[in-house]
C-alpha positions in Angstrom: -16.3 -7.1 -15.8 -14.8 -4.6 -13.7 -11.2 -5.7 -14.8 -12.3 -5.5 -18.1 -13.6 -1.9 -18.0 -10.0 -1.2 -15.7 -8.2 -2.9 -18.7 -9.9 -0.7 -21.6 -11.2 2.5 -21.0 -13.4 2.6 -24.3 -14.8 -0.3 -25.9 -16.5 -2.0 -22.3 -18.2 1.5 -21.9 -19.2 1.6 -25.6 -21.0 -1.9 -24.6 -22.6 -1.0 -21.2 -23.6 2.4 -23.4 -25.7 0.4 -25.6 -26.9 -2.2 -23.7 -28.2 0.8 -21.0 -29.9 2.2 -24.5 -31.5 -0.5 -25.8 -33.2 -1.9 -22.7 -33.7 1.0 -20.7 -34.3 3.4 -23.5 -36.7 1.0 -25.1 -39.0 1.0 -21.7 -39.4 4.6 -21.8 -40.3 4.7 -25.4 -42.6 2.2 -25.1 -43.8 3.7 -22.3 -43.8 7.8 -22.8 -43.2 8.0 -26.5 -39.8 9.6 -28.8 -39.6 11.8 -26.7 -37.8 9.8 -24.0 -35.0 9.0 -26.2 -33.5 12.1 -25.4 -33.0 11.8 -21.5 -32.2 8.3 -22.1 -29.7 9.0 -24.9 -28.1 11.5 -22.6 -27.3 9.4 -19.4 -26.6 6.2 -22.0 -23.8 8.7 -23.2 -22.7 9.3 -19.5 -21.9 5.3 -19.4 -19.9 5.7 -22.3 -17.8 8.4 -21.0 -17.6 7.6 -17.0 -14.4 5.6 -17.2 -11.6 7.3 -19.7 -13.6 11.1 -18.8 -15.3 11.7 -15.7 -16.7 14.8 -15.7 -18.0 14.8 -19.5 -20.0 11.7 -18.1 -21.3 13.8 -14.8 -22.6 16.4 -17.0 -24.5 13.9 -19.8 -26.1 12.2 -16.6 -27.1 15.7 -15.1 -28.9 16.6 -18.5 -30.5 13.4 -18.8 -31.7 13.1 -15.2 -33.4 16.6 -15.2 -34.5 16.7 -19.1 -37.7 14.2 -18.0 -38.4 17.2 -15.5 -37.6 20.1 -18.1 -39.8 17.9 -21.2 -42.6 17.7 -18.9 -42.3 13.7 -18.7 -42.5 11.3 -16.1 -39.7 9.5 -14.0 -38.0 7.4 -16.9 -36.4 3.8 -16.2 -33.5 4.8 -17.8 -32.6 7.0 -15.0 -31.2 3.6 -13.2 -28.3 4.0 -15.8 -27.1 6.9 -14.1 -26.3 4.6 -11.0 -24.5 2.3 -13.5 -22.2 5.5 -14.3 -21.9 6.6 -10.9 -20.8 2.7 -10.1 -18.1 3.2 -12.8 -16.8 7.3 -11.7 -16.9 5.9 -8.2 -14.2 3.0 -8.7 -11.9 5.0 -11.1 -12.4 8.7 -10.8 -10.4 11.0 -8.3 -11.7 11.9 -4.7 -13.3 15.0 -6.4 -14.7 13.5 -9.2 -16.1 10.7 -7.0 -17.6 13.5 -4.4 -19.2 15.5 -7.5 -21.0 12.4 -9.5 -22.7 11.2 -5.8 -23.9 14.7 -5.5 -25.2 15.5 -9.1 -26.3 11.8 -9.4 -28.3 11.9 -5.8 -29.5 15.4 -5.8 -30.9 15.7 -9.3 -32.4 12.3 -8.8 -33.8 13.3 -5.9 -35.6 16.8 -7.4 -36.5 15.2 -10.4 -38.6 12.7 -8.7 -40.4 15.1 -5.9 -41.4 16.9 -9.1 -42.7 14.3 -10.8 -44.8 13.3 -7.3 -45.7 16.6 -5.8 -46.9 18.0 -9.4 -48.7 14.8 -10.1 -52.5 15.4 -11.8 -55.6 13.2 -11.1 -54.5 11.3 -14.6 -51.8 10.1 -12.1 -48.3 8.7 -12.3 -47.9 5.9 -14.7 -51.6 5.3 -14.7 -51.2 5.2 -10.8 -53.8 7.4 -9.6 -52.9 9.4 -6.1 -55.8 11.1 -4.6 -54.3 12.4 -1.8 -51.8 14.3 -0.3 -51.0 12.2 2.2 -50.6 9.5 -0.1 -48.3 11.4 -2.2 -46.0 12.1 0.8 -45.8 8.6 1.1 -45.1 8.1 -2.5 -42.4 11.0 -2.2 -40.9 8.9 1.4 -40.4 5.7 -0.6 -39.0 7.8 -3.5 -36.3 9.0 -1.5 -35.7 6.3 0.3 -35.1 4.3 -3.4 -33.1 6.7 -4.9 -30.8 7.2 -1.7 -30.4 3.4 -1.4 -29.5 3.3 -5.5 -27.1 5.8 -5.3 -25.5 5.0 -2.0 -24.9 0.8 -3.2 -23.5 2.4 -6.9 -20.8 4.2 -4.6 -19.8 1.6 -2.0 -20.5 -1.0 -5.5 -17.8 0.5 -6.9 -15.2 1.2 -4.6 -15.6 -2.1 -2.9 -14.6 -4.0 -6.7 -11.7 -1.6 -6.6 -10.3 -2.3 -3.5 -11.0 -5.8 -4.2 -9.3 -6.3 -7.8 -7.0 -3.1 -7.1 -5.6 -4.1 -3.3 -6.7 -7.6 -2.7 -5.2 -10.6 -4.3 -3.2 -8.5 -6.3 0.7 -8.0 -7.1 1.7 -6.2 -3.4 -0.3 -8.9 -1.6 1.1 -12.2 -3.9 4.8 -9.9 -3.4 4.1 -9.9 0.6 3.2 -13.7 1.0 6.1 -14.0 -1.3 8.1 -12.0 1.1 6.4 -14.1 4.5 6.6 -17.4 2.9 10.6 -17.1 2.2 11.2 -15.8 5.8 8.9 -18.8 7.5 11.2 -21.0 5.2 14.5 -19.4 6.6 13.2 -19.4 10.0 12.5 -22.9 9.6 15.7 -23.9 8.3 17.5 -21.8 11.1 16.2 -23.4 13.5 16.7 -26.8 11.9 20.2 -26.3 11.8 20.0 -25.4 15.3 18.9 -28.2 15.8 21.4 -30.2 14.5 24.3 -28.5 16.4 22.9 -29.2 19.2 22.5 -32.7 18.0 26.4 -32.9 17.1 27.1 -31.4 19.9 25.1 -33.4 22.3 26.9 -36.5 20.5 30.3 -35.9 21.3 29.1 -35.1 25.2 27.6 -38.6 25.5 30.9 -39.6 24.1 33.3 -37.5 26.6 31.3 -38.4 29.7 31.6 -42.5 28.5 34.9 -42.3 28.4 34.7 -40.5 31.7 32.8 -42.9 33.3 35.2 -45.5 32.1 37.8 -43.8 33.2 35.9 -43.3 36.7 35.4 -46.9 36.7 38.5 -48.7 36.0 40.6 -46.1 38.3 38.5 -47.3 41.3 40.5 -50.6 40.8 43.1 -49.5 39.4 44.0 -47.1 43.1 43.1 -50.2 45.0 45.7 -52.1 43.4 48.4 -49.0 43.1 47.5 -45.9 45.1 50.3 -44.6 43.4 47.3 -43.8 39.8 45.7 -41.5 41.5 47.1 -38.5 40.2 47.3 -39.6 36.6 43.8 -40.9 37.3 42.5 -37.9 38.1 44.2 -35.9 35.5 42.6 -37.6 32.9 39.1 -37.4 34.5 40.1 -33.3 34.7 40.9 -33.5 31.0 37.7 -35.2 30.1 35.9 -32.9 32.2 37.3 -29.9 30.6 36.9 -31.4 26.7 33.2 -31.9 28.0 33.1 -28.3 29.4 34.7 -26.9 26.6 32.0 -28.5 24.1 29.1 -27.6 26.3 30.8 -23.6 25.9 30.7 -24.1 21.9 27.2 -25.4 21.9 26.2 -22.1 23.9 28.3 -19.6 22.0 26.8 -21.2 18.6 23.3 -21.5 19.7 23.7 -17.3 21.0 25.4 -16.2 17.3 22.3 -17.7 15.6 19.3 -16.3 17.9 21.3 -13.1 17.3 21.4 -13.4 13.4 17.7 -14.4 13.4 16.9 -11.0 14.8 19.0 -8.6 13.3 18.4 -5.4 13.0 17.6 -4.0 9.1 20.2 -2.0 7.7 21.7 -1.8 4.1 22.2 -5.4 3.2 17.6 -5.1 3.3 17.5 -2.2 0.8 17.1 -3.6 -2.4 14.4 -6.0 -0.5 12.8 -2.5 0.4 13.1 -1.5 -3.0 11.6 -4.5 -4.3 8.4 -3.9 -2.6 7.7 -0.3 -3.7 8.2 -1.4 -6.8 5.3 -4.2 -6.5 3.4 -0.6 -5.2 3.9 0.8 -8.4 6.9 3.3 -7.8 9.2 3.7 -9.8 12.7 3.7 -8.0 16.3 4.4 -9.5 19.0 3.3 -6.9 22.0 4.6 -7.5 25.4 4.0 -5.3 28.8 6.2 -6.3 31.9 5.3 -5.0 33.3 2.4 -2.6 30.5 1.4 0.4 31.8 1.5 3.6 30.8 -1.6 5.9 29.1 0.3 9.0 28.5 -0.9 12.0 24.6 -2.4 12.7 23.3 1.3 14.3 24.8 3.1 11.8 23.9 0.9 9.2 20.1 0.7 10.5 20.4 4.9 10.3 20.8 4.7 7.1 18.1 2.1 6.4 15.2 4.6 8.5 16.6 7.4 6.7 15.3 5.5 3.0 12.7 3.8 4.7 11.1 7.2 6.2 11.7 9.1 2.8 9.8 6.1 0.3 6.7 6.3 3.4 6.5 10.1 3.1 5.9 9.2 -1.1 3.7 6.8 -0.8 1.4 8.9 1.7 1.8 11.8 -0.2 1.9 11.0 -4.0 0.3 9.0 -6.8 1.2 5.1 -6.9 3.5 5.9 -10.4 5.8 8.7 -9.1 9.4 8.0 -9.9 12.0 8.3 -6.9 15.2 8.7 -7.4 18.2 7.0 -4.7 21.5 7.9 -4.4 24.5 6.8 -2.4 27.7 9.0 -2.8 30.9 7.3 -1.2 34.1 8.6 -0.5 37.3 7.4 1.5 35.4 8.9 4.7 32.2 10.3 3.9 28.3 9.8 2.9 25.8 11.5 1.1 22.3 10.2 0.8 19.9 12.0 -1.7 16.4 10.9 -2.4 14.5 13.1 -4.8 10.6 11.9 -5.9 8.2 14.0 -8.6 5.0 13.5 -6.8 3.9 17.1 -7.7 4.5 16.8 -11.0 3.0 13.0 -12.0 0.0 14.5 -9.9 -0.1 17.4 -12.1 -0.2 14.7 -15.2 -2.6 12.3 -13.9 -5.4 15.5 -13.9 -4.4 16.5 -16.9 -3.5 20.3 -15.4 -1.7 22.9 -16.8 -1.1 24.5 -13.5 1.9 25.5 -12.4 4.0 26.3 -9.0 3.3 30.4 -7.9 6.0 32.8 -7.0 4.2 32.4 -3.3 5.1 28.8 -3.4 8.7 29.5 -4.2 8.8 31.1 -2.1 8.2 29.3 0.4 9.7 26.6 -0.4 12.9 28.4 0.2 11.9 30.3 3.7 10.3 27.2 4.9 11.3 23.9 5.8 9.3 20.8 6.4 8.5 19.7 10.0 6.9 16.6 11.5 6.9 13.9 14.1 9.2 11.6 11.8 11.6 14.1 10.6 12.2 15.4 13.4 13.1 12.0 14.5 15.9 11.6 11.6 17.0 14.6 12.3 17.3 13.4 16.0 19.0 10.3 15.0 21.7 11.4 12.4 23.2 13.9 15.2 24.3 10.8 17.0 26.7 10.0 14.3 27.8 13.6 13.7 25.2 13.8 10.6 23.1 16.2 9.0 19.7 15.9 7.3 17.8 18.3 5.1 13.7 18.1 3.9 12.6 20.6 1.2 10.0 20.8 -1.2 10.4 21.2 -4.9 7.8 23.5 -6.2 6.3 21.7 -9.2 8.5 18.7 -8.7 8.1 16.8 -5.5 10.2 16.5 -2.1 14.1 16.3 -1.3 16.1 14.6 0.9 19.4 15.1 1.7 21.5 13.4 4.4 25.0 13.7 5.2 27.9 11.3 6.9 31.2 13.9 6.5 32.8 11.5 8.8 30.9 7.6 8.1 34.2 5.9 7.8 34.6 6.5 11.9 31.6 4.1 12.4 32.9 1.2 9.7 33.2 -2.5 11.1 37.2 -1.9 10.8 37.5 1.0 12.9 
């Protein structure tokens, strides 16, 4: 049901609008009359509303929870729906959204029902007679307790099914096992053909100490009757020897070159992996690349790779899952420029539906003062070793900037 009201903003709110009327609202009537169709209508409405507009369904269900109060009625059932909405708000809404609803939802609840108990007459409270004060303490103990419990399970309710269907099971994690699954398989076959050089290898040793042995073997007769063999006797055991040495060498060499591919370091060859999996996050990322690439060298290569890397982080920490990030890669016969330019400000501005703008103040600012931090600091540290530069700035309005530039990158190519 919850991917159903994710999918279609309307029509599974129209439902749960109806359904909260007809069975909720039909309680109260039968129970207090025509008059309850108006608190009930209201927080039915607040269903409706709670998944394409928030805070129209925040105030319907603040209406209906305090009309019972206002019509001199009691507690209505339908007030439960309220919970429904918050459920809804709580799984789709913003941080602020999500914050307000809980609030309205709990403390209107809350005064609407102390009313109701503390202001309760001999006739009592749905024919429940409470002769006491003490007994309606208790009354007004479990009410809390109920309506804190209601509200509280609508919340965690809610974001628990979003995290679930939103973060769990979903694209990124199917994209990751993806991702783990093909490197388990190339770490597999890596060491599989490991394996079998050592095999081949191994082979042709058995073979070059058999023929040594033979060697070994027939020269002991062979000096016994002509002392004059010796010498080519043991030349050929030396050349056998050495053969054996010599493939003993290659197994060693090739066995070293393939634990050191299997731990590379990242660098540009893994960016369009990189890529690939903010996508799956939901950003949307243009890569562009001007100009001839220069093969660098693995540390400058894995330079590059933290400066990108760094950058995408910073937007996904910062901004909305659909901001657009731009990547470019200019090249020339001996230099580098890296821009990365993301609208997180702006696709933030659009998913609230403000009109706001950027002040002169934050203009301002955004020329007189630079970002600082713990990681860019770090890339600032890094680039210098390769005679680099590096540049953060916000965009008022827009998002954040990165520039980074190599004026001499063809000094640290795998040709130099």
């Amino acid at each position: 049901m919850f991917l159903w009201i994710r999918d279609q903003k309307w029509l599974p709110a129209l439902y749960l609008s109806l359904i909260s009327l007809l069975i909720f609202g039909g309680v109260d009537y039968s129970l207090q009359g025509p008059m309850s169709l108006v608190a009930s209508g209201f927080i039915s409405v607040s269903i409706y509303f709670s998944r394409p507009l928030p805070w129209v369904s925040i105030a319907f269900f603040s209406i209906g929870l305090i009309a019972p109060t206002l019509f001199g009625l009691e507690p209505q059932v339908s007030q439960i729906s309220a919970a429904i909405a918050l459920l809804i708000i709580s799984g789709f809404a913003n941080v602020i959204q999500r914050i307000v609803g809980f609030a309205c939802s709990l403390i209107l609840g809350l005064s609407s029902l102390l009313i109701s108990i503390l202001g309760v007459k001999s006739s009592g409270l749905y024919g429940i007679v409470i002769p006491t004060v003490n007994a309606k303490l208790a009354f007004a103990v479990a009410g809390i307790l109920t309506v804190i419990a209601l509200n509280a399970n609508a919340w965690f309710i809610g974001r628990y099914l979003f995290t679930q269907i939103t973060h769990v099971g979903g694209e990124v994690d199917l994209a990751n096992l993806e991702s783990q699954v093909s490197e388990a398989q190339l770490a597999i076959a890596e060491q599989g053909r490991r394996f079998g050089i050592a095999r081949d290898v191994t082979d042709l040793l058995l073979d070059k100490l058999s023929a040594t042995m033979v060697s070994i073997e027939s020269g002991s007769y062979s000096i016994k009757a002509d002392p004059s063999a010796a010498p080519r006797l043991l030349e050929a055991i030396s050349v056998s020897v050495k053969d054996a040495f010599a493939e003993i060498r290659r197994l060693s060499d090739l066995l070293a070159l393939q634990e050191s591919n299997s731990i590379a370091l990242p660098g540009i060859r893994d960016l369009n992996s990189l890529f690939i999996t903010y996508r799956e996050l939901g950003f949307s990322i243009n890569f562009r690349e001007n100009g001839p690439a220069t093969d660098l060298v693995d540390n400058a290569s894995l330079v590059v790779y933290r400066i990108v890397s760094e950058s995408l982080s910073n937007v996904r920490q910062h901004a909305p899952a659909n901001t657009g990030i731009d990547v470019d890669f200019i090249w020339t016969d001996v230099a580098l420029q890296i821009l990365i330019k993301d609208n997180g400000e702006e696709t933030q501005r659009i998913n609230l539906n403000s009109s706001k703008g950027y002040s002169v103040t934050e203009d301002q600012q955004a020329l007189t003062q630079r970002p600082t931090g713990v990681g860019l600091s770090s890339l600032a540290e890094m680039v210098r070793l390769y005679d680099a530069t590096i540049e953060f700035a916000r965009v008022p309005g827009v998002g954040f900037k990165v520039s980074a530039a190599f004026p001499n990158v063809s000094k640290y190519s795998k040709g130099s």
